[in-house]
C-alpha positions as CSV (number, residue, x, y, z in Angstrom):
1,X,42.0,-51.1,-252.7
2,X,45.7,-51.9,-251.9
3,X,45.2,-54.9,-254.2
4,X,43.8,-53.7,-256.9
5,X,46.9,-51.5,-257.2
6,X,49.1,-54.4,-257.1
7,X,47.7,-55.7,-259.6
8,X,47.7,-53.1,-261.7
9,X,51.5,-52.3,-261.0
10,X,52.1,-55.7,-262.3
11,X,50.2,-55.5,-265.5
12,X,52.8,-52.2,-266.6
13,X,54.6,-52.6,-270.0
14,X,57.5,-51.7,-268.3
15,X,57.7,-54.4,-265.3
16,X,60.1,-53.0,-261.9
17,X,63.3,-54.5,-262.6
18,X,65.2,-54.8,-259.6
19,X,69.1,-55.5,-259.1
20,X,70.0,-58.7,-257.2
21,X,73.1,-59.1,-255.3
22,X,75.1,-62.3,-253.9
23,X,78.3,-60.8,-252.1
24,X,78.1,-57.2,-253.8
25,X,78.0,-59.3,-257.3
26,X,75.6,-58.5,-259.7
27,X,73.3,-61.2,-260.6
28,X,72.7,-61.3,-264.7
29,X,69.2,-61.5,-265.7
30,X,68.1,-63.7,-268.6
31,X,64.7,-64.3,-270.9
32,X,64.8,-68.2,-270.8
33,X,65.3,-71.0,-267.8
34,X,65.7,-74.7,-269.1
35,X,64.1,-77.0,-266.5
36,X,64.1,-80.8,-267.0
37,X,64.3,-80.0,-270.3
38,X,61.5,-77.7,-270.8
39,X,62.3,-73.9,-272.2
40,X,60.5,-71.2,-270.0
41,X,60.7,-67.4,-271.2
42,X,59.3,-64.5,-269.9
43,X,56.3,-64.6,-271.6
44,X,55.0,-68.3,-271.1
45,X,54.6,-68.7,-275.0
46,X,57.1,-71.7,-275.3
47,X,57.7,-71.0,-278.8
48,X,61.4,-71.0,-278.0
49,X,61.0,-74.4,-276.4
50,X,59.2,-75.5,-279.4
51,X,61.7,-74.4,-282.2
52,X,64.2,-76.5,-280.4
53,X,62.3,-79.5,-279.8
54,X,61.4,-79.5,-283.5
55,X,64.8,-78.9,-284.5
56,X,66.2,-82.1,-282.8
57,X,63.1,-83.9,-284.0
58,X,64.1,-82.9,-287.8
59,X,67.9,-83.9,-287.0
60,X,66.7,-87.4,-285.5
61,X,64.1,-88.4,-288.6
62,X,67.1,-87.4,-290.6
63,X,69.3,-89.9,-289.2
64,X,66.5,-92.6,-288.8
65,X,66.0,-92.0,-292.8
66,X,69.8,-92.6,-293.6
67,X,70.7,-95.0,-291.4
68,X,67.4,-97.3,-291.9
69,X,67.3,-97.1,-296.0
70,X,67.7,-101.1,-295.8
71,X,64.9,-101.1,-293.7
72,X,61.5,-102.9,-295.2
73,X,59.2,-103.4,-292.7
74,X,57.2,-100.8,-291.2
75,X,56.4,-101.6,-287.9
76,X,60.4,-101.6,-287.2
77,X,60.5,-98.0,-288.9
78,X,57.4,-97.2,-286.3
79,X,58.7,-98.1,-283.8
80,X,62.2,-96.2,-284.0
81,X,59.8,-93.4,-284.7
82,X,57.9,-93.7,-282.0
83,X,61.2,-94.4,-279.6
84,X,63.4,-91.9,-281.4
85,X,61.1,-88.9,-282.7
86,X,57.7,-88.4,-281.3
87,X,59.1,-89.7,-278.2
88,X,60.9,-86.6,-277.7
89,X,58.3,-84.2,-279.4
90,X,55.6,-85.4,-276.7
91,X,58.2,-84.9,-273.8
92,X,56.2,-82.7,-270.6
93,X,53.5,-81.7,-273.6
94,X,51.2,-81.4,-270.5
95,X,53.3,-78.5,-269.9
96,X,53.9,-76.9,-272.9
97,X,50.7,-77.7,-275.0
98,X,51.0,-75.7,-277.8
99,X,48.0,-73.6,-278.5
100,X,48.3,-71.6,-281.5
101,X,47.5,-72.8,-284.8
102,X,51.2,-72.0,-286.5
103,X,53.1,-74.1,-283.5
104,X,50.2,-76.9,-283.9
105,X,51.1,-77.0,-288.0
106,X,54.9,-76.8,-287.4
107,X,55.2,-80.1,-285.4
108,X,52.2,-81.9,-287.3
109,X,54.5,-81.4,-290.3
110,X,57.4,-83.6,-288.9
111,X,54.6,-86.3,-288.7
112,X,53.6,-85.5,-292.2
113,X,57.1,-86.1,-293.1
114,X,57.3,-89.4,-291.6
115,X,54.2,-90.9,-293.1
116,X,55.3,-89.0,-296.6
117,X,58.5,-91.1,-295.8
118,X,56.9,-94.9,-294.9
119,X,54.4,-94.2,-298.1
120,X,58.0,-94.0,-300.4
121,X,59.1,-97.1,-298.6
122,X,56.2,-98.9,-299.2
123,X,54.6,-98.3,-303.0
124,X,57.6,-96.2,-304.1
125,X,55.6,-92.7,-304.2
């Protein structure tokens, strides 16, 4: 019985928040921990963490499209892909896995980009 009303204290829309103190200092509380480079909120949802990471995965395509315009061959444009971009996207993806269908199509579309991008480079389209 006592543990079925733990449980059910925990699962309140209203969680007990309690003040921690270090040498009568108040310890701020906050929604989201970085650790090894992975976003956790309070909610386990990593959409935060996956914003970000598809955000710097925008900014580094960006910069592999300008800076490799001379660029012909496609396995070198792969492989600074590869190194460069999805590198980072797969990054502790055991982790953070996403499981919703909107996160899924938001980082499938910087792949979609890059292919879009190696089909200009190679017929012109």
């Amino acid at each position: 019985m006592f543990i079925k009303s733990m449980i059910l204290n925990t699962r309140k829309a209203q969680p007990l928040n309690h003040v921690y103190k270090i040498n009568d200092l108040a310890l701020s509380r906050s929604d989201s921990v970085t650790d090894l480079g992975v976003i956790f909120d309070t909610k386990l949802d990593f959409s935060q963490h996956i914003d970000s990471m598809v955000s710097k995965a925008y900014r580094r395509l960006g910069i592999l499209k300008r800076k490799n315009r001379e660029f012909s061959s496609e396995i070198a444009l792969k492989v600074l892909y590869y190194v460069h971009v999805r590198s980072s996207l797969e990054y502790c993806s055991v982790i953070w896995d996403p499981n919703y269908r909107n996160n899924i199509e938001i980082i499938e579309r910087i792949h979609n980009n890059f292919l879009r991008y190696l089909l200009y480079k190679k017929k012109g389209i």
